[in-house]
C-alpha positions as CSV (number, residue, x, y, z in Angstrom):
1,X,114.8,236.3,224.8
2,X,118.3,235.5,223.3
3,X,119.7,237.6,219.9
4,X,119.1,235.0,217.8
5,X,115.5,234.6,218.9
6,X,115.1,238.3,218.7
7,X,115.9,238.4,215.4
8,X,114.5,235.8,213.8
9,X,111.2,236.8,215.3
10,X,111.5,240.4,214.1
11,X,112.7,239.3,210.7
12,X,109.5,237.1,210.2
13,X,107.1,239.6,211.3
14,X,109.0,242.4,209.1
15,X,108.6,240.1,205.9
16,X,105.5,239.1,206.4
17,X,103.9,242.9,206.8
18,X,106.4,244.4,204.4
19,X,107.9,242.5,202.0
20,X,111.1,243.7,199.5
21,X,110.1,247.0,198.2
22,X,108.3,246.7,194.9
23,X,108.9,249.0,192.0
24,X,108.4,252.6,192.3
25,X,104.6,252.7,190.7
26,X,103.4,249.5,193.0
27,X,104.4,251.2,196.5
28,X,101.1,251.3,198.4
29,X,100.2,254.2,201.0
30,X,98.3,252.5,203.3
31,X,101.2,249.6,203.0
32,X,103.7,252.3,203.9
33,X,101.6,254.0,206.6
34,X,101.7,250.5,208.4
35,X,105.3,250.1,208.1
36,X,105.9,253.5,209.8
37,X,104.0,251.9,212.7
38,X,105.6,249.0,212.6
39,X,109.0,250.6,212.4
40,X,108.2,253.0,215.2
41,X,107.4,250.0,217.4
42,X,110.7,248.3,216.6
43,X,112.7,251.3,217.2
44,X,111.3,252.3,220.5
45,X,108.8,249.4,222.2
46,X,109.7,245.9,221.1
47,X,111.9,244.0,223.0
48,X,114.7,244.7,220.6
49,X,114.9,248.1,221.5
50,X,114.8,246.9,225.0
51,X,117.7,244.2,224.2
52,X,120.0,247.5,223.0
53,X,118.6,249.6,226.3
54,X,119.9,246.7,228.7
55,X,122.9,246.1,226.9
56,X,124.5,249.1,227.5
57,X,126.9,248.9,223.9
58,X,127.7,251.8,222.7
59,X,127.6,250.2,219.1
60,X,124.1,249.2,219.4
61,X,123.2,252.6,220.8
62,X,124.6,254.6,217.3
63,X,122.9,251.6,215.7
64,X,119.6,252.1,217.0
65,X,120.2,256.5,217.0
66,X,120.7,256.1,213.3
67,X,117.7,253.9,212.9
68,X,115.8,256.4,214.1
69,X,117.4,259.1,212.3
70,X,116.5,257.2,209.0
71,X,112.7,257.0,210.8
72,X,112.5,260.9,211.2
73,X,113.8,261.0,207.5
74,X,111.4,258.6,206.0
75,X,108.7,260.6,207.8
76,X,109.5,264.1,205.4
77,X,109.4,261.7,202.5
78,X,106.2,260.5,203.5
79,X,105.1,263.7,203.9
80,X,106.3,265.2,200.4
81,X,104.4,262.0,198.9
82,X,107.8,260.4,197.7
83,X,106.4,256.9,198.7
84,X,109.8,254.8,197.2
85,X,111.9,257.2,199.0
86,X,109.9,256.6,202.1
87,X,109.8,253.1,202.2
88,X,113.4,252.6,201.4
89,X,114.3,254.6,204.4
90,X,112.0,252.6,205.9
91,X,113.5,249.4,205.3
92,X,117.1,251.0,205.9
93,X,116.0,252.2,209.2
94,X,114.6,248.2,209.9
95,X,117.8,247.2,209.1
96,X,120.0,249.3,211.3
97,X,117.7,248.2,213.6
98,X,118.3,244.5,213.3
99,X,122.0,245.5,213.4
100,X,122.1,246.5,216.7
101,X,120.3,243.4,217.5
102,X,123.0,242.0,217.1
103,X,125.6,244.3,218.2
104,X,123.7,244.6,221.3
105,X,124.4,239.9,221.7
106,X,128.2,240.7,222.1
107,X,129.8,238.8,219.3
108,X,133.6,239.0,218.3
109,X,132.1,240.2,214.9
110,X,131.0,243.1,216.3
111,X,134.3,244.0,217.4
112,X,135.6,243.7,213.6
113,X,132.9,245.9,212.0
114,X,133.6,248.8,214.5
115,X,137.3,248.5,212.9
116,X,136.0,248.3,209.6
117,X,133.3,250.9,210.5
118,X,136.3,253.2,212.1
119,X,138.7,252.6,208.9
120,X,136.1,253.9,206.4
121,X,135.0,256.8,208.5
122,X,139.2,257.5,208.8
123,X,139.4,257.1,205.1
124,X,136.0,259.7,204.5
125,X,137.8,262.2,206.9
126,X,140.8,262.4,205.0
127,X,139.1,263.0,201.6
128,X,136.6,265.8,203.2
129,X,139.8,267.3,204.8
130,X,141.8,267.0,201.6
131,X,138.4,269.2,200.0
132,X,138.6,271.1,202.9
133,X,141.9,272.7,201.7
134,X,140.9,273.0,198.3
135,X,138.0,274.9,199.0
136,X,139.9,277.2,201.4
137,X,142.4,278.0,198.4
138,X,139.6,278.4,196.3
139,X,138.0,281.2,198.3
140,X,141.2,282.5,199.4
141,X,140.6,281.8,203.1
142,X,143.6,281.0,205.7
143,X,142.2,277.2,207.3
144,X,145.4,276.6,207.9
145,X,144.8,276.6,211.6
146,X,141.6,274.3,211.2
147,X,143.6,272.0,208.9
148,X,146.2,271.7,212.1
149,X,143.6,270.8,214.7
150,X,141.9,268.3,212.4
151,X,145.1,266.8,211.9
152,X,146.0,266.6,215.6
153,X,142.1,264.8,215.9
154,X,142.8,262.3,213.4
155,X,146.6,261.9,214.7
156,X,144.7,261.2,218.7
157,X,141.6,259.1,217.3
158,X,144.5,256.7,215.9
159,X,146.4,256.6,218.9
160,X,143.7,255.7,221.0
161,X,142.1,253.3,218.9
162,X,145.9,251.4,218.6
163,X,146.2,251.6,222.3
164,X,142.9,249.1,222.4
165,X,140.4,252.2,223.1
166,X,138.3,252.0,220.1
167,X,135.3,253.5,221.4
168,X,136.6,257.1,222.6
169,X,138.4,256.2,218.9
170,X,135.6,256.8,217.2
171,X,134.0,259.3,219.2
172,X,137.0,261.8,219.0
173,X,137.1,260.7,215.0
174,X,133.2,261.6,214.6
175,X,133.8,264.9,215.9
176,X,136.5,266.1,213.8
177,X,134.6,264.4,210.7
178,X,131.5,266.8,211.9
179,X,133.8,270.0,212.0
180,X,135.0,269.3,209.0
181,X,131.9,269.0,207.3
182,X,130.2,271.8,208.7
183,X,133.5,274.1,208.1
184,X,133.1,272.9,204.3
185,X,129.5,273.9,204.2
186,X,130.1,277.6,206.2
187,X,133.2,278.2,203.4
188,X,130.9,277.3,200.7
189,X,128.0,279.1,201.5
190,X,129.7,282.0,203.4
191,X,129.9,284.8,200.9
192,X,126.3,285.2,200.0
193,X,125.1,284.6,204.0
194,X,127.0,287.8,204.9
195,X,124.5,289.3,202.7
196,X,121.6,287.1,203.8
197,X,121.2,285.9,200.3
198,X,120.7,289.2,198.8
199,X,121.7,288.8,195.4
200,X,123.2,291.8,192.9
201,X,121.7,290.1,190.2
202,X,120.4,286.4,188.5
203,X,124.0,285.6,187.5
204,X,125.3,285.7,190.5
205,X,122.0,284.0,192.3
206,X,123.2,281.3,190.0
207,X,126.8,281.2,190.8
208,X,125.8,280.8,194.4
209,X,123.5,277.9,193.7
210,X,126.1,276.4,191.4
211,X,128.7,276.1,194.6
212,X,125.9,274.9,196.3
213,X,125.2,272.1,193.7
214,X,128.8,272.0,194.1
215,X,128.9,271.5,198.2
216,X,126.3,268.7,197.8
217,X,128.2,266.5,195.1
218,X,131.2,266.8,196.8
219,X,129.7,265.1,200.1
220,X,127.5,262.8,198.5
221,X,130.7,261.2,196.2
222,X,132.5,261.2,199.6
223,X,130.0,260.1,202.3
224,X,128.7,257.1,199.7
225,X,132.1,255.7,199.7
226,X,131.9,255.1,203.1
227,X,128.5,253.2,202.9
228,X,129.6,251.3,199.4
229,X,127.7,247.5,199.8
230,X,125.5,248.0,202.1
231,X,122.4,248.0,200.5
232,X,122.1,247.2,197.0
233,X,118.4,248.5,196.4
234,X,119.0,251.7,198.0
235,X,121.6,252.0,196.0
236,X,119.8,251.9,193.4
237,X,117.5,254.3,194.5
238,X,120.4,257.1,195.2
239,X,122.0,256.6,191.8
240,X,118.5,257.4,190.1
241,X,118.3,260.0,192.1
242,X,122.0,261.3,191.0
243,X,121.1,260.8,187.1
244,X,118.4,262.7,187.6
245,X,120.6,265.9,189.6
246,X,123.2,265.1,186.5
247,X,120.3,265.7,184.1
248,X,119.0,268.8,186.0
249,X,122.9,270.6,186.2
250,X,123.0,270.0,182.6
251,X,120.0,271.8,181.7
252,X,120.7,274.6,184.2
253,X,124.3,274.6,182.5
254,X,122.7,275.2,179.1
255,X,120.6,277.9,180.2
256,X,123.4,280.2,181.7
257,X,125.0,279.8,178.6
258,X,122.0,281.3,176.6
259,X,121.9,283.8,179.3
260,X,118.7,282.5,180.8
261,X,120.2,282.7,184.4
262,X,116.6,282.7,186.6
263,X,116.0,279.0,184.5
264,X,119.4,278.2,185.4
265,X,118.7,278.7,188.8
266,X,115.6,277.3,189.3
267,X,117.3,273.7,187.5
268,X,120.3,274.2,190.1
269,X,117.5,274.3,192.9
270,X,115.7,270.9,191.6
271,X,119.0,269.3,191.2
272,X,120.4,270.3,194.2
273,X,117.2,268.6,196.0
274,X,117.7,265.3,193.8
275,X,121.5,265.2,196.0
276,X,119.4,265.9,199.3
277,X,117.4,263.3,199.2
278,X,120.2,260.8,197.4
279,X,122.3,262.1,201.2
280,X,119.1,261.4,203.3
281,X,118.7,257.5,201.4
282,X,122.6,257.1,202.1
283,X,121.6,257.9,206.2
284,X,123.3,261.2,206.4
285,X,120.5,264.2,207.2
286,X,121.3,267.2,205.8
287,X,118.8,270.1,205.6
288,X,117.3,271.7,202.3
């Protein structure tokens, strides 16, 4: 069966079983519970997924990993009851799916998004670096050493992706982008780990979660830029879900004013989820 065929048969069995996502209240369980099957089946039996096996593309292949990724994902909102979250991560996942579909037929405009794909990753790399370094004053550690490797990453994944090799590109720009989000999270969190979160007293618990709050805020404003278009419900979806982490800091803000630190903290905490899953609906996985 050719792409187009593929597609067009997938797309008409998707919309018939689960059409666009209704509003919050209307999102049906059983519905949902149907859609996970069907999802599962498109990810790993159909012949799609055996169009991107046999293809051997290594776009299709991230295409089809972060399909599943956004599966896995739409499984813990399933199981925490957030039905809309669910189902958008659903339909997300269908349509990274369809995506490497098509990535998977060899068409030039494949070759375009990778460069597209590769210049907003470039672009998301140099803003987490730039926080990198900020952070790193901030805490009064020495990443100058880090900084100089990531630098030497970024300066080889541009070399290789203007000498034609695009692919080993990307991989060599995914890996610094990695390091340096994990560094950001280990500088971060690093001074109340030492003391496996063994706080001297409720301020300080709430200092700790403020960073936190922090951490996550920083990477969401970063890591959406990089996905900006894509899917205008979802969208949607994450900047509820921001408003309502906005709300939440605001309150917690109030409370440490009056003193009130463990109310504080415990606003931080629901806030700081609200920015999870907002990451999780934007395809990024990040634990909490």
């Amino acid at each position: 069966m050719d792409t187009r065929r593929t597609l067009l048969c997938l797309l008409g069995a998707a919309w018939v079983l689960f059409p666009p996502a209704l509003p919050a209240q209307e999102v049906d369980r059983a519905a949902l519970l149907l859609q996970v099957d069907f999802v599962h089946k498109l990810i790993e039996e159909s012949s799609a997924a055996k169009q991107v096996e046999e293809a051997g593309i290594p776009e299709a292949a991230e295409l089809r990993a972060t399909a599943r990724e956004l599966y896995e994902q739409a499984q813990q909102e399933l199981k925490a009851e957030a039905l809309p979250a669910a189902k958008a991560l659903l339909d997300s996942a269908t349509k990274k799916m369809f995506e490497a579909v098509r990535a998977a037929g060899k068409d030039e405009v494949v070759a375009e998004k990778r460069g597209v794909d590769f210049d907003n990753r470039l672009a998301s790399l140099d803003a987490l670096v730039k926080a990198l370094g900020e952070i790193s004053k901030e805490k009064g550690k020495d990443s100058a050493a880090l900084l100089a490797q990531l630098a030497e990453q970024r300066a080889s994944a541009v070399s290789l992706r203007t000498s034609g090799d695009l692919g080993k590109a990307r991989t060599v720009l995914d890996g610094a982008y990695q390091q340096t989000r994990q560094s950001i999270e280990e500088l971060r969190r690093g001074d109340t780990l030492v003391r496996s979160l063994n706080f001297a007293s409720k301020k300080e618990e709430y200092a700790y979660e403020l960073d936190r709050n922090d951490t996550h805020r920083m990477l969401l404003e970063v890591l959406s830029k990089e996905r900006s278009g894509e899917d205008k419900g979802l969208e949607e979806m994450v900047q509820k879900l921001v408003a309502t982490a906005n709300e939440k800091r605001s309150q917690a803000e109030h409370e440490a004013s009056m003193q009130r630190f463990e109310n504080g903290i415990a606003l931080l905490e629901e806030a700081t989820t609200q920015l999870i899953r907002a990451l999780r609906l934007s395809g990024t996985y990040i634990p909490g």
